[in-house]
C-alpha positions, 0 to 999 in steps of 0.5 A, spaced: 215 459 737 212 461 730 215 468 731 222 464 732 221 459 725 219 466 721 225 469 724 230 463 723 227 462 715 229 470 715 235 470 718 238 464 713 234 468 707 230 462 705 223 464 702 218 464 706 212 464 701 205 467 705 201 459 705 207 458 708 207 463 713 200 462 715 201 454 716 206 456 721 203 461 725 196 457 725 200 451 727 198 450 735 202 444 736 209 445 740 211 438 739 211 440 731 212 448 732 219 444 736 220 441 730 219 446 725 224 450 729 230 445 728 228 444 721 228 451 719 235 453 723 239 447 717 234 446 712 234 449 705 228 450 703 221 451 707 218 445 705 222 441 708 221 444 714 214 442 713 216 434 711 214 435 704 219 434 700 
């Protein structure tokens, strides 16, 4: 699922700095790699798709 995240950022243009890639590969949790991928297929920054701003 963290290659599909890369893919939708990618996809939209949206930025997707190397700390950022790396906390989404790393990520083993699929309720959270779930939500990431929703969030990354409306947002417009990559760090709401962590929740952080």
């Amino acid at each position: 699922m963290a290659r599909a995240i890369i893919a939708v950022l990618d996809t939209r243009g949206i930025d997707l700095p190397a700390f950022a890639r790396e906390r989404i590969v790393t990520c083993i949790d699929g309720d959270t790699l779930g939500l990431r991928l929703r969030r990354a297929a409306v947002v417009d920054s990559v760090e709401v798709v962590f929740g952080d701003s």
